[in-house]
KOLFI-776532 format. One record per residue (C-alpha): residue number from 1; x, y, z. Coordinates in pm, 1 decimal, decimal comma. Layout:
N
PT  num         x         y         z
PT  NUM         X         Y         Z
...
***
This chain:
482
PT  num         x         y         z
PT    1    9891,0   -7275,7   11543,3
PT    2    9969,9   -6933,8   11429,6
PT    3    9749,1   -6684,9   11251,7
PT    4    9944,6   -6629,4   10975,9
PT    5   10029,8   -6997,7   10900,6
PT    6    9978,7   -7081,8   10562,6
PT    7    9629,4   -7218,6   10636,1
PT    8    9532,7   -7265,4   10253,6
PT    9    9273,1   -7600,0   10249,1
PT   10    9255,5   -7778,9    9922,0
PT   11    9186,8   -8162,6    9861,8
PT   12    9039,2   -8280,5    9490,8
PT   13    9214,8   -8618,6    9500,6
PT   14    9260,5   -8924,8    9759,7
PT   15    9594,1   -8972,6    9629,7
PT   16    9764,7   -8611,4    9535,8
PT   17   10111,6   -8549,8    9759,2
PT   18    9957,8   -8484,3   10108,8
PT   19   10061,2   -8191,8   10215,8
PT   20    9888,6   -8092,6   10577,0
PT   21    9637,1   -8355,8   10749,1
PT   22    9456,5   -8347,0   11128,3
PT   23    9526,1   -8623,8   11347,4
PT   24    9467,9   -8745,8   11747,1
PT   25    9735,4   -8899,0   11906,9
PT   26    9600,7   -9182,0   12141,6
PT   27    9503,6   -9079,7   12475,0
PT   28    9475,7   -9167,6   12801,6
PT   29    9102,9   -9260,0   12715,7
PT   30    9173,3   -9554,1   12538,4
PT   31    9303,7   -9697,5   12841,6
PT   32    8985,7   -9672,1   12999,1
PT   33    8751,3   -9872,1   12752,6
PT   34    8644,7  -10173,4   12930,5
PT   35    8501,8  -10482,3   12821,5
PT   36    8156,0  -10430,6   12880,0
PT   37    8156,2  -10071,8   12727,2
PT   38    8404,9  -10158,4   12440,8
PT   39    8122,1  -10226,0   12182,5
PT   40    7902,7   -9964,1   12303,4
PT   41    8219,4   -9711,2   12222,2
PT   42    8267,2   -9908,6   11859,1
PT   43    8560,4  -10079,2   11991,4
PT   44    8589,5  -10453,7   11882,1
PT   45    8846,3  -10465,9   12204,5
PT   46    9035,5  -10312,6   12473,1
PT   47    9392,2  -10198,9   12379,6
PT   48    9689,8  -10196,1   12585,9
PT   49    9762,6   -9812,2   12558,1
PT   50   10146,7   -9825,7   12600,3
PT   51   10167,3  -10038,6   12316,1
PT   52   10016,2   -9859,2   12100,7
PT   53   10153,6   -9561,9   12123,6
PT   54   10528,2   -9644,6   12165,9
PT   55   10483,8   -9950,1   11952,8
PT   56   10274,7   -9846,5   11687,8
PT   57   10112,3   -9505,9   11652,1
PT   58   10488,4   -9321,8   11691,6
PT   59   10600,2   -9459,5   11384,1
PT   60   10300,0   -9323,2   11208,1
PT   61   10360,4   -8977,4   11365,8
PT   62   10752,0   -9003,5   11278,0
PT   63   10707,1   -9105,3   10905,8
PT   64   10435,3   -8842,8   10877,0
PT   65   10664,6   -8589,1   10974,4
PT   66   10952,5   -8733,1   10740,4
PT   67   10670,6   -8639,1   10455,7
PT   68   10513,5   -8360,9   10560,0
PT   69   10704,0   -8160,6   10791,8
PT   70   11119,5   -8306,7   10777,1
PT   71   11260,7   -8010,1   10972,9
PT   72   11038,7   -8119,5   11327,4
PT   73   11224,7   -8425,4   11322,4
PT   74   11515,9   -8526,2   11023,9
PT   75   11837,4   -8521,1   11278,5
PT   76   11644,7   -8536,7   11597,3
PT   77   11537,8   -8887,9   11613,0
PT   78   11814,9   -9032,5   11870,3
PT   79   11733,6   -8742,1   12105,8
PT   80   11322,2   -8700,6   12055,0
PT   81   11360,9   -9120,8   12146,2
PT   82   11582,2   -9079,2   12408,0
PT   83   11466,3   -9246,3   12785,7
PT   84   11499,6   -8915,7   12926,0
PT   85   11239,0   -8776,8   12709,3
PT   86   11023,9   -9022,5   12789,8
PT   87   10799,7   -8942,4   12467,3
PT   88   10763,0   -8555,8   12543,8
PT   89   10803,4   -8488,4   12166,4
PT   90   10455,4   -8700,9   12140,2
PT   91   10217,3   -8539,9   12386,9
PT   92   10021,0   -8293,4   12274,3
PT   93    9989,3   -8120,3   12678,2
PT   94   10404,2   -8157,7   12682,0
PT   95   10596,4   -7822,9   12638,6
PT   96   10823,9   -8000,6   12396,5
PT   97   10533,9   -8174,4   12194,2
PT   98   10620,3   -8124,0   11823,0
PT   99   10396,7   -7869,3   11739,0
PT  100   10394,6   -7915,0   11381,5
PT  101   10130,1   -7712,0   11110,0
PT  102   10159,0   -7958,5   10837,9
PT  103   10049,2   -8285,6   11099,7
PT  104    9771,1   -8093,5   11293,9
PT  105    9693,4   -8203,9   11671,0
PT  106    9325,0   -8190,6   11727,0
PT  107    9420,8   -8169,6   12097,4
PT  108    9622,8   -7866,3   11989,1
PT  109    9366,2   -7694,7   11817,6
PT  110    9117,9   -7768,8   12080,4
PT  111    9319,7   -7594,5   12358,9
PT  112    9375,4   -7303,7   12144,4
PT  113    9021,3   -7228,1   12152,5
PT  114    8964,4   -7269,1   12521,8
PT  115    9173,5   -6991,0   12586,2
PT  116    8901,6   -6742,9   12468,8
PT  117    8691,8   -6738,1   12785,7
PT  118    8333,0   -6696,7   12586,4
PT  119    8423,4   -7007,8   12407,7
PT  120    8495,3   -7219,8   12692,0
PT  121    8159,9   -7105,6   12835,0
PT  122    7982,9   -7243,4   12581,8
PT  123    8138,4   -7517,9   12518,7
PT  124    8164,5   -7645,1   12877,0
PT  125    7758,8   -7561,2   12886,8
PT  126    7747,3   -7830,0   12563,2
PT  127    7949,6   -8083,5   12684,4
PT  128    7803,3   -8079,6   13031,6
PT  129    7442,8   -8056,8   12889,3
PT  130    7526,3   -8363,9   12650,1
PT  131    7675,6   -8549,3   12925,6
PT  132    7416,4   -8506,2   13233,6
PT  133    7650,9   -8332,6   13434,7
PT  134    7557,5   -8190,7   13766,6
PT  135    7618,8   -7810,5   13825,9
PT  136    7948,3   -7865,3   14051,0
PT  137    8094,1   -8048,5   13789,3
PT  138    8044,7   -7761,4   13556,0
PT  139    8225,2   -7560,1   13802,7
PT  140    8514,4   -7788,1   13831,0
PT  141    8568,7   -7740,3   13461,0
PT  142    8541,2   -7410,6   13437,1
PT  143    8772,4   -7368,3   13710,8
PT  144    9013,3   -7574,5   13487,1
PT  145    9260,5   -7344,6   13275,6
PT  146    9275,2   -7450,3   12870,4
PT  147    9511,3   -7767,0   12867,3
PT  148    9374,0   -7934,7   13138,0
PT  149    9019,6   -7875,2   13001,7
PT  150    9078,6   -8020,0   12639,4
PT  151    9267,4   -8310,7   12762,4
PT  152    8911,5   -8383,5   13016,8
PT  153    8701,3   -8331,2   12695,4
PT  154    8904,2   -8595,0   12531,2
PT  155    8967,5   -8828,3   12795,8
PT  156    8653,0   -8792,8   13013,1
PT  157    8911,0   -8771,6   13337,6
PT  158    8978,4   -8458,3   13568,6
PT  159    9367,1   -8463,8   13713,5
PT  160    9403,5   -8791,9   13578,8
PT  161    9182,0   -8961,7   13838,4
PT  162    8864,4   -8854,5   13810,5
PT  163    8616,5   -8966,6   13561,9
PT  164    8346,5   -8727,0   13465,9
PT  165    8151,5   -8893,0   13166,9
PT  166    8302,5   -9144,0   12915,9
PT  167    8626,0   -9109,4   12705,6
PT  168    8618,4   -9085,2   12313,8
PT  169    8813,6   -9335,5   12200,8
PT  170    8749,2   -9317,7   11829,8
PT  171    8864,5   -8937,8   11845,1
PT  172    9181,3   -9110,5   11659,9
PT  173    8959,3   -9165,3   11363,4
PT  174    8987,5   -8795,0   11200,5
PT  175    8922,5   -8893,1   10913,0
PT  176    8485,6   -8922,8   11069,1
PT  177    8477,9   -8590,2   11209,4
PT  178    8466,1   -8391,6   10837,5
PT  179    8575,5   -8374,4   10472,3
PT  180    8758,8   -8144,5   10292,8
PT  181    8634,6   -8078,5    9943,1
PT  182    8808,0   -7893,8    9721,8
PT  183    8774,2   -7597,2    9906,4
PT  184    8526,2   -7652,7   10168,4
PT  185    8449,2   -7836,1   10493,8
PT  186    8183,0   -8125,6   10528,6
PT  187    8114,1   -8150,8   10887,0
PT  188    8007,5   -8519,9   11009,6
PT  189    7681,0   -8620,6   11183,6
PT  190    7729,4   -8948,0   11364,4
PT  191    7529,6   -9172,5   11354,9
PT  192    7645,6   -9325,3   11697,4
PT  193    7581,6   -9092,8   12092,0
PT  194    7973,5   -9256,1   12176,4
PT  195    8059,1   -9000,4   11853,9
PT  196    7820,8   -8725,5   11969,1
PT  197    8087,8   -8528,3   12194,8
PT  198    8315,6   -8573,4   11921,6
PT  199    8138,6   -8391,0   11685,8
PT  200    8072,4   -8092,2   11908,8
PT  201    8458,2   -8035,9   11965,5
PT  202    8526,0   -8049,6   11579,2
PT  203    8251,0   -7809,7   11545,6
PT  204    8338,7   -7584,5   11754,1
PT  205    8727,2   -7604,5   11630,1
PT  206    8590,7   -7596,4   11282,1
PT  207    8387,2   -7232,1   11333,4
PT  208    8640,0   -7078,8   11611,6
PT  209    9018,9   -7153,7   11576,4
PT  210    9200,5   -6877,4   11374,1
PT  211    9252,3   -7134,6   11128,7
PT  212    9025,6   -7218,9   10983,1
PT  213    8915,2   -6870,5   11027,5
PT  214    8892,5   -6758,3   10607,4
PT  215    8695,3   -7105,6   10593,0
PT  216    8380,3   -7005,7   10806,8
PT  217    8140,2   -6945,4   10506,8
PT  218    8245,1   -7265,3   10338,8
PT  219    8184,4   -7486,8   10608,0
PT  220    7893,6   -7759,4   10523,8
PT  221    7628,0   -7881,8   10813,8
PT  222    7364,5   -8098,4   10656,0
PT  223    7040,3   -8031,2   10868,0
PT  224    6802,7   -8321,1   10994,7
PT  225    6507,1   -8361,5   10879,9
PT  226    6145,1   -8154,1   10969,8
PT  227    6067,2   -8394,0   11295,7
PT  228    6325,9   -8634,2   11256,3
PT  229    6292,0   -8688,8   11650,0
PT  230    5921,9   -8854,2   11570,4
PT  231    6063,3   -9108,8   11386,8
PT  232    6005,6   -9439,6   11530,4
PT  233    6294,4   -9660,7   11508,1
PT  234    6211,3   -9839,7   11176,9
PT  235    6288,1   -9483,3   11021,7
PT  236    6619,7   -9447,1   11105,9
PT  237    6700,1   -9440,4   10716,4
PT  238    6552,9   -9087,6   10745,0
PT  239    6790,5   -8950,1   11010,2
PT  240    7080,3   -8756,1   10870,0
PT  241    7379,6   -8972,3   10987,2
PT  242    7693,6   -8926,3   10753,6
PT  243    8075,8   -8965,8   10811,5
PT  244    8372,6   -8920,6   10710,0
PT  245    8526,4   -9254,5   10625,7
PT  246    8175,0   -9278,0   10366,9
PT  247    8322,0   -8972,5   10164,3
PT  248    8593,3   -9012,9    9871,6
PT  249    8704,2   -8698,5    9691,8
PT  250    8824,8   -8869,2    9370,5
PT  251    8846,5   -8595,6    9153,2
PT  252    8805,4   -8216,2    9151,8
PT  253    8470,0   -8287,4    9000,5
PT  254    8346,8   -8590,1    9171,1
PT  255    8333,4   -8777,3    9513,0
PT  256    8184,9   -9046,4    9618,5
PT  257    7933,8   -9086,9    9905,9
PT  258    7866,9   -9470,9   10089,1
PT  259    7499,0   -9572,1   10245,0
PT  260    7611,2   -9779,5   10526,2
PT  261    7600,9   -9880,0   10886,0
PT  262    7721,1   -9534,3   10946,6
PT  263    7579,4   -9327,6   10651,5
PT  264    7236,4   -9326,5   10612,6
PT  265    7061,5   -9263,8   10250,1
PT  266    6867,4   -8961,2   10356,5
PT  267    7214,7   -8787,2   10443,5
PT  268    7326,7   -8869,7   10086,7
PT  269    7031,3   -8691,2    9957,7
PT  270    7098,4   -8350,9   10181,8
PT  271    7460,6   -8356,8   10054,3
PT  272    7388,9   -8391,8    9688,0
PT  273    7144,4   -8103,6    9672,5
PT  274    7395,5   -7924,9    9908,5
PT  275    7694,2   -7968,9    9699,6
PT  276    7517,7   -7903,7    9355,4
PT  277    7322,6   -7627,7    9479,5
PT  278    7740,1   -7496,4    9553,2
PT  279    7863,3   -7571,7    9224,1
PT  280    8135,4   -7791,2    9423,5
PT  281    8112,2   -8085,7    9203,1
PT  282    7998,1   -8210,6    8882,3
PT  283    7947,8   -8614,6    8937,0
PT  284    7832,4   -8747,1    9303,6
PT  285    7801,5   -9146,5    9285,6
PT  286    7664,9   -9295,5    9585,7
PT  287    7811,6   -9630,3    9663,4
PT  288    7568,1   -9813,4    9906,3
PT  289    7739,4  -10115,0   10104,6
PT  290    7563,0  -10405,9   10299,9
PT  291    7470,9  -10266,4   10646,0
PT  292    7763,3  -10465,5   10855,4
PT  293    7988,3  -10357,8   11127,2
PT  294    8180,8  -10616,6   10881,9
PT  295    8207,0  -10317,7   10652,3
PT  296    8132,8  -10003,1   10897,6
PT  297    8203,8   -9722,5   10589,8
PT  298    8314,2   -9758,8   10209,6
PT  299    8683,5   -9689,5   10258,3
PT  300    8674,8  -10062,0   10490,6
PT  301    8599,6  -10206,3   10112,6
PT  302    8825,5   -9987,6    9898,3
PT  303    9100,6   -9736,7    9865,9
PT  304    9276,5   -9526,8    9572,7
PT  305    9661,9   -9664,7    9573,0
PT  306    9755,4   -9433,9    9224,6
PT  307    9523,0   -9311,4    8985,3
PT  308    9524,6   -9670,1    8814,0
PT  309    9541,6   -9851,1    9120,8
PT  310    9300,5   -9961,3    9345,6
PT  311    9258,7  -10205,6    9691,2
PT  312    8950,0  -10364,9    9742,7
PT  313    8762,6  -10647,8    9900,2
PT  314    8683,0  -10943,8    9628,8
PT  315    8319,9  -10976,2    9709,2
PT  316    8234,8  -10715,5    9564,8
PT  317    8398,9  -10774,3    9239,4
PT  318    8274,9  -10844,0    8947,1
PT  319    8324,2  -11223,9    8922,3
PT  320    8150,7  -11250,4    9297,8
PT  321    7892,8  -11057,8    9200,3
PT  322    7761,3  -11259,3    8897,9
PT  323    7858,4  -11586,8    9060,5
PT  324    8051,1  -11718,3    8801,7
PT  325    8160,6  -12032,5    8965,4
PT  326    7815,6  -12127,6    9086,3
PT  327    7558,7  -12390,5    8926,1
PT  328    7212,5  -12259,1    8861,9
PT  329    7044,6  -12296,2    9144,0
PT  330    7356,3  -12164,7    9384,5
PT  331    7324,4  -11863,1    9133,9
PT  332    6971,9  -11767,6    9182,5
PT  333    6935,0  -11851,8    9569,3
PT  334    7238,6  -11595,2    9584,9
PT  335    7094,2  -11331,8    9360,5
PT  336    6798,5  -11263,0    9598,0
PT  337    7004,0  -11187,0    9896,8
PT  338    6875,3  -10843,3    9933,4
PT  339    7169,2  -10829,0   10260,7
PT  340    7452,0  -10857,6   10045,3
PT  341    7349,0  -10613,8    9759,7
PT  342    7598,6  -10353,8    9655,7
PT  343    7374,8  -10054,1    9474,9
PT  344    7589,7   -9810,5    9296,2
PT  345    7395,1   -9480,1    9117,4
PT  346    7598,8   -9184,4    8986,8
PT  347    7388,0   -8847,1    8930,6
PT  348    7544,8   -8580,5    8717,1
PT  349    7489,2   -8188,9    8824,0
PT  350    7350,9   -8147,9    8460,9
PT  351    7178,2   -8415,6    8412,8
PT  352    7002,1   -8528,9    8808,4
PT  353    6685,2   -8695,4    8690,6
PT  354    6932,0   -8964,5    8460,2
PT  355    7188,2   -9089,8    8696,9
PT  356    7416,5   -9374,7    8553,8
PT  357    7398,6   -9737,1    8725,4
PT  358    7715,5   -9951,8    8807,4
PT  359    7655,8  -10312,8    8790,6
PT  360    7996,1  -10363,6    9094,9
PT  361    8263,8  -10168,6    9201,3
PT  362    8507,1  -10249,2    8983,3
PT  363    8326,5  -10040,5    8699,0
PT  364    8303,0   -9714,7    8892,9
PT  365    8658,4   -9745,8    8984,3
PT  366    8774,0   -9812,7    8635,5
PT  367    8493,1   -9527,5    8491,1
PT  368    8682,6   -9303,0    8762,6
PT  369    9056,8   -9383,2    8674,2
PT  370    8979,4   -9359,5    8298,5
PT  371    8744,4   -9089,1    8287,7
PT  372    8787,5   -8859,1    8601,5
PT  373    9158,7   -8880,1    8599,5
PT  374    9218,2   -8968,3    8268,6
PT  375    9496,4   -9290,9    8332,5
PT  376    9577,0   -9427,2    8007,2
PT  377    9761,0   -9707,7    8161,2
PT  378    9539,3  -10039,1    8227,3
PT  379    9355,7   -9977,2    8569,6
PT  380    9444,1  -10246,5    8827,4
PT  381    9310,2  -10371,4    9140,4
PT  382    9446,6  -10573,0    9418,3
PT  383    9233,2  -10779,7    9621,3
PT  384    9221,4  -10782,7   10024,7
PT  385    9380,7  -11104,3   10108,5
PT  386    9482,8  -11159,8    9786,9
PT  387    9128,1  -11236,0    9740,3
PT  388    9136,9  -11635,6    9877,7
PT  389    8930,5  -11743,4   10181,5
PT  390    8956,7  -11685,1   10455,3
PT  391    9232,5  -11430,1   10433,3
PT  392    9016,0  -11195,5   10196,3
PT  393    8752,7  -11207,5   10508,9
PT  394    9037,5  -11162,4   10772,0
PT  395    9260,1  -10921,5   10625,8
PT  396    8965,2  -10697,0   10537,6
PT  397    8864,6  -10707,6   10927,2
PT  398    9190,1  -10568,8   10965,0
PT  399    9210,9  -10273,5   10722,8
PT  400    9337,5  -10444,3   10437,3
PT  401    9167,1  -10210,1   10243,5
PT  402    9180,9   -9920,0   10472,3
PT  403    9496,9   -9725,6   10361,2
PT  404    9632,9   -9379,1   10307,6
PT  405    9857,4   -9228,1   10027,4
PT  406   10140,8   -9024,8   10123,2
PT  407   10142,1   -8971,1    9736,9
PT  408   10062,1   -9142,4    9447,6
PT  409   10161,4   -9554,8    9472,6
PT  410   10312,0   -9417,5    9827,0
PT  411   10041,3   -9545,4   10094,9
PT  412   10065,3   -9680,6   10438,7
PT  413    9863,6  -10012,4   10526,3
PT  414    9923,1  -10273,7   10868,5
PT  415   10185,0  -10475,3   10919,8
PT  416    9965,5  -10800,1   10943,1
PT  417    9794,8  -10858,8   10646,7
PT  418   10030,2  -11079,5   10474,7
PT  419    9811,1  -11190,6   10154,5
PT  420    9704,7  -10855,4   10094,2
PT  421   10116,7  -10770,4   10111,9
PT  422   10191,3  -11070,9    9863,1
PT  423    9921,8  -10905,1    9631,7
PT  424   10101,3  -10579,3    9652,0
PT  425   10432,4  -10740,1    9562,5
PT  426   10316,9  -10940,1    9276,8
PT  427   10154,8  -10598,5    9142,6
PT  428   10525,2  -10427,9    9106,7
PT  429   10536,3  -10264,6    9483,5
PT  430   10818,9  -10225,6    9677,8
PT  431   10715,7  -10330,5   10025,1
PT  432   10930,7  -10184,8   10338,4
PT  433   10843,7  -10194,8   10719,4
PT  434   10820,9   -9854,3   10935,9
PT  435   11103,1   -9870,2   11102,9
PT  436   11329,4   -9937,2   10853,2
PT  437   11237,3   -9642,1   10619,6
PT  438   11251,3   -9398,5   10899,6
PT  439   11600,9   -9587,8   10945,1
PT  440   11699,1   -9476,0   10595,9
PT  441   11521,7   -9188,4   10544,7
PT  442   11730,6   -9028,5   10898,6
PT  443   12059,8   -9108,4   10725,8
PT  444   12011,2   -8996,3   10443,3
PT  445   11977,6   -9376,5   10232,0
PT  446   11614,4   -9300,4   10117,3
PT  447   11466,8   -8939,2   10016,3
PT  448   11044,5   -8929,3   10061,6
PT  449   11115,5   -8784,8    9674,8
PT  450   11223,8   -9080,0    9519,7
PT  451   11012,2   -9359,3    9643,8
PT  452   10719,5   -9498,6    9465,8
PT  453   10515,9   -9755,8    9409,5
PT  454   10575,3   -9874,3    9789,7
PT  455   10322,4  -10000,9   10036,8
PT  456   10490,9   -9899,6   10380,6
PT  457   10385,7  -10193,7   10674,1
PT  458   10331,1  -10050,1   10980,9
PT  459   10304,2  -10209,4   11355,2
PT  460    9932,1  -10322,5   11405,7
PT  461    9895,3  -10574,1   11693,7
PT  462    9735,4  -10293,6   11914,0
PT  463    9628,4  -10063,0   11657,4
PT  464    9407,3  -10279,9   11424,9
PT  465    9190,0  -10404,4   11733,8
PT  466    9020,6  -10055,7   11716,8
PT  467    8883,1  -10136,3   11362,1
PT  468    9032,4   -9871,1   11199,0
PT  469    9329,5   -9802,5   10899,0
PT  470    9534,4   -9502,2   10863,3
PT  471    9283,0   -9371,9   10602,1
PT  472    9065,7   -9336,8   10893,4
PT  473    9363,1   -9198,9   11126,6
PT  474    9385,0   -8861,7   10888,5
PT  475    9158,7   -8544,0   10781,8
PT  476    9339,9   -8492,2   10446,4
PT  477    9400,5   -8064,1   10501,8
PT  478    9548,4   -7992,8   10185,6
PT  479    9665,8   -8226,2    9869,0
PT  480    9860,7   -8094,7    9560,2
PT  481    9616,6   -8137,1    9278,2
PT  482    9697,2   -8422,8    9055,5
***
């Protein structure tokens, strides 16, 4: 990426017109998970690689483009497709890769770096001291020059052959590695060791690529806790563990932070004091979700469709939560499962020691849409599954609720969640499969400008088995302000 790219960062909403977002293509990694080792690398299953990247993830990258960046592809399709290609225009270590500085390659970014020779030092010494490697293999990838080396860091594998350490398979999950807010950078801390690699390449991308180089001093580490490596297991809750997918920026005054499987509650307290002590934000509400790789991070249960409009799993609405259907004693045997608690608590910069409590989700939402963004039309959700078992169970396993606006009532969601479609539908949306919008948008039929209110189905058979929506596939960059 050049120097003197336009490199401005900005995101106060989750649904403004997206402007410039990081990605990861998937890799030759994700070939390599195996069965025994899925789980352990937060994979639900192995994926057939092919698939999803020629069946799947290349629409994403070619309607992403259509939005964001229209001259890297608009008249090129039949030749960027063509067999002789043979998907060039996709691969980041390819000299016709598409290069674009509106959809970032992380891959891109990372072997930008490792052409400065101090800063492949170091970060060969961290990978290879994270990893156990012996002292020949850190020779081996020093010897390496910059592509080769980033595409090993990424993929585990030297020349394609030779496996070094594991891959990192949920690399394609930007959306964990940081936050943009407003005008600053919230690196992650997983809470997971098949993350940990990760989270030292975004680091080091974060602090060293030109950039993000005007962006150094407003880039956010929490730091652990005084002896958090004492802790005994049953203290986990004290380790700092936070990412991305757990942080909303609703408004230029507000975000949202979950406690989850991912997130723990003592990272929620460093980035409240962090942020206020910044004068980022005015309102932090911390949304704290059952502890289930069900749910993994908040934006699994809920995502911002326009600033009235909202996708969510039913049981956390309101009618689920006060058991409304249930007889007496159903109600109060229910009530006292501590599991299956949703706790929401909302602490205002001017006012910490009085924070407001939601009784479900619904309320925050609505508070946000009403107050935050100041909709005047009636707020409206629509339910994962179209909120009737099972499919409200099933859908929401597959990203129901896991989407990402292009712009406003614009968002992209999986191709196989057909309730949760039909609930879109009966809510006024246009629905329309990939490959028939980058059909129409290449000849001219359909202009990105003039859609709205459209939920755009992508290919998922692949995809979706890696427990993961295309609002985790994206780092939001920059966002016109609402």
């Amino acid at each position: 990426m050049s120097k003197n790219s336009n490199n401005e960062l900005s995101v106060s909403s989750e649904v403004g017109r997206l402007r410039r977002l990081l990605v990861h293509s998937p890799d030759s990694g994700l070939g390599k998970v195996v069965p025994s080792k899925a789980q352990d690398w937060l994979f639900e299953d192995i994926v057939h690689l092919d698939t999803i990247r020629k069946n799947e993830y290349d629409f994403y990258t070619k309607i992403l483009l259509y939005f964001l960046d229209p001259k890297k592809i608009k008249g090129k399709l039949k030749e960027i497709d063509s067999e002789k290609n043979n998907r060039d225009f996709y691969k980041p270590d390819n000299a016709k890769f598409f290069r674009s500085e509106k959809v970032v390659e992380l891959q891109w970014l990372l072997t930008d770096i490792l052409n400065d020779h101090e800063i492949k030092l170091k970060l060969v010494a961290s990978v290879c001291a994270i990893e156990n490697c012996s002292y020949d293999t850190q020779k081996d990838l020093l010897a390496l020059d910059a592509l080769s080396l980033s595409k090993t860091f990424i993929t585990g594998t030297l020349n394609d052959n030779r496996m070094l350490f594991p891959p990192i398979p949920n690399f394609i999950f930007t959306r964990d590695i940081g936050i943009v807010i407003n005008d600053h950078i919230l690196l992650n801390k997983p809470a997971r060791k098949a993350r940990t690699r990760e989270a030292l390449i975004a680091k080091y991308i974060f602090f060293n690529h030109p950039f993000f180089e005007h962006y150094n001093d407003k880039i956010i580490e929490l730091p652990d806790t005084t002896h958090h490596f004492l802790l005994p297991k049953e203290g986990d809750e004290k380790r700092v563990t936070l990412e991305g997918g757990d942080v909303m920026v609703v408004s230029k005054d507000h975000i949202l932070i979950g406690v989850s499987e991912r997130t723990s509650m003592e990272a929620a307290h460093q980035a409240i004091n962090i942020l206020f002590e910044k004068n980022l934000l005015k309102k932090i509400s911390i949304v704290k979700i059952p502890k289930k790789r069900d749910y993994m991070h908040i934006d699994t249960v809920f995502t911002q469709v326009k600033k009235n409009v909202w996708v969510m799993l039913g049981n956390f609405s309101k009618k689920t939560m006060k058991h409304e259907d249930a007889d007496a004693v159903q109600r109060i045997l229910e009530s006292n499962k501590k599991e299956d608690k949703l706790k929401i608590i909302q602490f205002k910069k001017k006012d910490i020691e009085n924070p407001k409590i939601f009784d479900n989700l619904e309320d925050l939402l609505t508070d946000i849409s009403e107050h935050d963004l100041d909709c005047k039309e009636k707020v409206k959700f629509i339910y994962s599954g179209n909120n009737q078992f099972p499919f409200d169970a099933r859908e929401q396993w597959t990203d129901s609720c896991n989407l990402l606006a292009l712009k406003e009532g614009v968002v992209l969601g999986y191709d196989r969640n057909d309730k949760t479609v039909e609930a879109f539908q009966e809510n006024g949306f246009e629905v329309i499969k990939a490959k028939e919008l980058i059909d129409k948008l290449e000849t001219g039929e359909l202009q990105v400008e003039n859609l709205e209110n459209t939920l755009i189905l992508m290919p998922s058979a692949e995809l979706s088995r890696a427990r993961g929506g295309f609002h985790c596939m994206s780092m939001p960059l920059l966002r016109d302000e609402l």
